[in-house]
N, C-alpha and C positions, 0 to 999 in steps of 0.2 A: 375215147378219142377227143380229141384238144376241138374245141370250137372254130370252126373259121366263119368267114364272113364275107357274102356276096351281094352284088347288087350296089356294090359302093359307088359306081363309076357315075350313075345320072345327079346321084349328087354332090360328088365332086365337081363334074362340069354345069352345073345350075348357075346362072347369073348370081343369085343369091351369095353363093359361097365366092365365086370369084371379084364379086363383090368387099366380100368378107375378106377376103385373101390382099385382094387390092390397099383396103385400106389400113390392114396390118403392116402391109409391107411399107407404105409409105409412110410410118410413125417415126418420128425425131427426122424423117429424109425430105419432107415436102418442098422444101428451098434449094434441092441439089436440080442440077440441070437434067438428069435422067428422068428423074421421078417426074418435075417440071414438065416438059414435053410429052410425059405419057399422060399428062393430069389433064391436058388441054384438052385434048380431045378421049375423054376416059371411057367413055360409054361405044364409041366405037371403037376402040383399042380393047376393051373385053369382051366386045363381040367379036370382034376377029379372034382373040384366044380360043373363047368357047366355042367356036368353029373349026379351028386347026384340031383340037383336042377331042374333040367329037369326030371329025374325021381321021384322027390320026397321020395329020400333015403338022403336027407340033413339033419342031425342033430347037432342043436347045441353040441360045448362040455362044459366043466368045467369053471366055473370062476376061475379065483386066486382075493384073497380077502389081501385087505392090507387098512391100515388108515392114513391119512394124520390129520395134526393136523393146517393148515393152511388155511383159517383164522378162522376154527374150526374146533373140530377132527369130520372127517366123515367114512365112511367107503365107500373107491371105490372099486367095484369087476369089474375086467379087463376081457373081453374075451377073448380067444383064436385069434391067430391073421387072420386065415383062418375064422373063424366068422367076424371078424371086416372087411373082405372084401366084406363079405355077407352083412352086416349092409351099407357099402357105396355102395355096388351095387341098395341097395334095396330103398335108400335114393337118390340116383341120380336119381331115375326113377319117384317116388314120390312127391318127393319136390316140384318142378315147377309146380305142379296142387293144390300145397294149398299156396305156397308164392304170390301165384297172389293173395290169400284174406287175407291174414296176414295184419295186422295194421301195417302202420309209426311209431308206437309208440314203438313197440317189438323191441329190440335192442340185443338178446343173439341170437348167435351163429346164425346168417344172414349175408349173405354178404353186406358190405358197411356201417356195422351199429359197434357193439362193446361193451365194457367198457366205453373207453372216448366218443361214440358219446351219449352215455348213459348219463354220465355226463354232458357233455355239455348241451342236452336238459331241465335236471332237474335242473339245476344252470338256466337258463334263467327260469326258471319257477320261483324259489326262488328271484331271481334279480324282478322281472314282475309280480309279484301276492303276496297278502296279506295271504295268507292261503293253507294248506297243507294236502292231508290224508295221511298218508302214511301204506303200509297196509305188511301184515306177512302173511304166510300160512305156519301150523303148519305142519312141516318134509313132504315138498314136494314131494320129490322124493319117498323117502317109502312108500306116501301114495294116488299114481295115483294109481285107480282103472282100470284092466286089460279090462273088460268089457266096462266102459265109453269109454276106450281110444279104442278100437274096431271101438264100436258104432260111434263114429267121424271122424275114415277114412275111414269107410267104406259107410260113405255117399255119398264119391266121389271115393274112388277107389270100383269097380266093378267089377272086372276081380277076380276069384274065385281064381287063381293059384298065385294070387298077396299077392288076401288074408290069403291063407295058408302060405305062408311066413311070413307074419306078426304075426298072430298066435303064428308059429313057434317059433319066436323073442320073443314074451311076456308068452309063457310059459315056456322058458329059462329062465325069471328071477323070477319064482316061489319061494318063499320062502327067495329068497337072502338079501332082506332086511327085514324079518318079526322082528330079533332086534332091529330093528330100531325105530322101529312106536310103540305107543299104541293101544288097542284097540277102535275104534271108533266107533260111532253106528247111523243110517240116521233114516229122517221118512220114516217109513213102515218098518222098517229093524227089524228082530226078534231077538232071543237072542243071535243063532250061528251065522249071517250073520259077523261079522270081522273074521270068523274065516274058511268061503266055499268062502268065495270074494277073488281070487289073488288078493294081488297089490304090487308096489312096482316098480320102472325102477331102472337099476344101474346107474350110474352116471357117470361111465367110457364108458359106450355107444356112438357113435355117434346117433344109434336111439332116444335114452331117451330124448340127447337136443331138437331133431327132433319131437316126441311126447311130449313132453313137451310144443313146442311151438304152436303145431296144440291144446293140451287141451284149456291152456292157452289164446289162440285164440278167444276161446268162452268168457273168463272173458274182454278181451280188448272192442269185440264186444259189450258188455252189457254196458260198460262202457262210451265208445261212444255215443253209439243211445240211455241210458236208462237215464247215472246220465246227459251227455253231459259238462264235466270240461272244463274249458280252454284250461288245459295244461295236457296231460297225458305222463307215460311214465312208459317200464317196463324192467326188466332187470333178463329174468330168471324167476324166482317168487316174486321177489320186485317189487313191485310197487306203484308208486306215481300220486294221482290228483290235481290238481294246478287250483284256481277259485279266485275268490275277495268276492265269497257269502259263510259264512259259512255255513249257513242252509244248501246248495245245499251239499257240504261235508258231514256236519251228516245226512242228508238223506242218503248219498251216505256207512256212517257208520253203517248203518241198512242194504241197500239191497244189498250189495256186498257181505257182509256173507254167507245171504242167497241165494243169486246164487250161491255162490262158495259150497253151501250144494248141490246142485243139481248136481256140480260133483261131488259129493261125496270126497270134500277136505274140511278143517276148517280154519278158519281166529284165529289165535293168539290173544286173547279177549286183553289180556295187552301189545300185541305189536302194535296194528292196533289204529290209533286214528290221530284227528285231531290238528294242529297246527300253529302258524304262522312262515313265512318263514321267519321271522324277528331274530329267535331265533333258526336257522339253522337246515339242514336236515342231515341225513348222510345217503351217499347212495354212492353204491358198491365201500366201504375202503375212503370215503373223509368224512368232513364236511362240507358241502356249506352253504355257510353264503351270503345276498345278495351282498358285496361288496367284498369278497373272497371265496376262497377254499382251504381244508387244507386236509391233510393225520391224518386219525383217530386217535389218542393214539396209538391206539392198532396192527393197522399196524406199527408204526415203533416200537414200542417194539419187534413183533413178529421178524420184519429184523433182529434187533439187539441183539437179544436172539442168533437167528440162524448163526451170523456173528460169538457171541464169542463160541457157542457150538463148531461150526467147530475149532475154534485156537485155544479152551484145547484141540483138539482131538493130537494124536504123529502123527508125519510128516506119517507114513506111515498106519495110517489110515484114516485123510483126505482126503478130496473130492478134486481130482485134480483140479490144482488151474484153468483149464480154465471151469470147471465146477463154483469154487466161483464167478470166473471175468464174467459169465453170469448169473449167480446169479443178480449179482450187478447190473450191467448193465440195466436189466430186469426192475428191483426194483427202479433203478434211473430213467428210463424213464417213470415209472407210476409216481412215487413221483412227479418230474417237472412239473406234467397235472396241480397239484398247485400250491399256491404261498405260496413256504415254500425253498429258497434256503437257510436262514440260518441254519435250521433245516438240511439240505442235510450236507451241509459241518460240520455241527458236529456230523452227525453220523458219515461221514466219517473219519472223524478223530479214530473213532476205528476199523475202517477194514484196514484190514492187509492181501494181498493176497499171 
């Protein structure tokens, strides 16, 4: 029988961790007006948390909803910032009892892992293997079901008062994404079921990357010990298998699908398919080719779209210039992961800070 784990709730609500929690959340945020106001008076703002939580008068509040168009438009709904300390209190406690069985291969939002170590692994894979799956799930985050994602931590967390927390957390984002997704429909599912099923995590979460990778988790596992590729590797909801046997691939193009129905998520029919690594992958903003790597088209377009937006803007509604020079900066050091410095110096050539 699988281990579970109880007794978590006194120290998730300990000053200590909410503490801990607090000032995780408020890293690169201290200068925003949220953060600011809770910072003033901090020491009785997480007493009263660890009061409402201990009593169970904790209630989520409001998202704010805003769309980013980078490197496609999405919709992030932001919590409140006294939530987002509730989300790292509840995530510091957690964590450490599913990152012990989390895959090598999971690379988002882990420590030690990444974007570049991300790439790195799937360029040696592309370098070192003849053939490629590389696989899509249709509007991720909208379309994690509230109940799977339940069922899956609550195989190991036990502690009732942990679980109401969680609860808590996923019936906050009830509805927030229902724009997003289509209707979908499983075996045994009647004709209402898309529409009495919550789903949906926001994406501005620290929980969502957090449940995202314990769901996820379950597709890594299957992957491993059912298709067994050479080379795996996933980033988020991308992911890629790396083998020398095609067959073993289109196998792998048939029952990955269908496991991923059993979470009640869908593989992208025209995005998912197999390849040789001869004729390059693109995966999180590059193209890996076996003898190089390069930054998408459409990543440096997007730069440089946003480079000249900001210089038609008049001087005083521009983005202070140490907001573009981190901009850049930012931008420059993911570019460099490539071998693309000619490319570097002719964008630059049009930024102007």
């Amino acid at each position: 029988m699988a281990k579970t784990f109880r007794n978590l709730y006194p120290q998730l609500v300990s000053f200590e961790n909410l503490w801990l929690a607090y000032r995780k959340a408020r890293r690169g945020k201290r200068y925003k007006e949220p953060v600011a106001w809770f910072e003033m008076e901090v020491e009785r703002n997480l007493l009263q948390l660890q009061t409402e939580l201990m009593r169970k008068t904790y209630r989520p509040g409001a998202y704010h909803h805003f769309y980013v168009t980078e490197p496609k438009k999405r919709l992030i709904s932001a919590a409140p910032f006294r939530d987002r300390v509730v989300h790292h209190a509840l995530v510091n406690v957690i964590e450490p009892i599913f990152e012990a069985r989390f895959s090598e291969a999971s690379y988002a939002c882990r420590r030690g892992k990444g974007t570049h170590a991300a790439i790195e692994r799937a360029h040696w894979g592309v370098r070192n293997r003849e053939w490629f799956l590389k696989g899509d799930i249709v509007k991720f985050f909208p379309s994690v079901d509230h109940e799977v994602t339940r069922a899956l931590l609550f195989r190991k967390v036990a502690d009732a008062d942990v679980r109401w927390l969680i609860g808590m957390v996923l019936d906050s984002c009830r509805g927030v994404l229902d724009a997003e997704r289509s209707p979908a429909w499983f075996a045994g599912d009647d004709l209402l079921a898309p529409a009495f099923r919550p789903k949906g995590l926001p994406i501005g979460n620290l929980t969502s990357q957090f449940f995202a990778n314990v769901i996820l988790n379950e597709l890594d596992q299957f992957v491993h010990h059912e298709i067994r590729p050479r080379e795996y590797v996933r980033y988020s909801d991308d992911f890629v298998l790396f083998d020398n046997d095609r067959a073993k691939l289109e196998d792998g193009l048939r029952t990955i699908p269908a496991f991923l129905e059993s979470l009640r998520l869908k593989c992208h029919p025209s995005k998912t398919s197999v390849r040789r690594c001869a004729h390059g992958l693109k995966f999180c903003g590059f193209r890996l080719l076996p003898q190089t790597r390069r930054l998408n088209g459409q990543t440096i377009s997007r730069f440089r779209d946003r480079m000249r937006r900001w210089q038609r803007m008049a001087p005083g509604c521009r983005p202070a210039a140490e907001r573009i020079t981190a901009s850049v900066r930012a931008w420059l050091a993911h570019a460099r992961f490539g071998n693309c410095e000619a490319m570097i110096r002719e964008v630059l050539q049009d930024v102007r800070v």
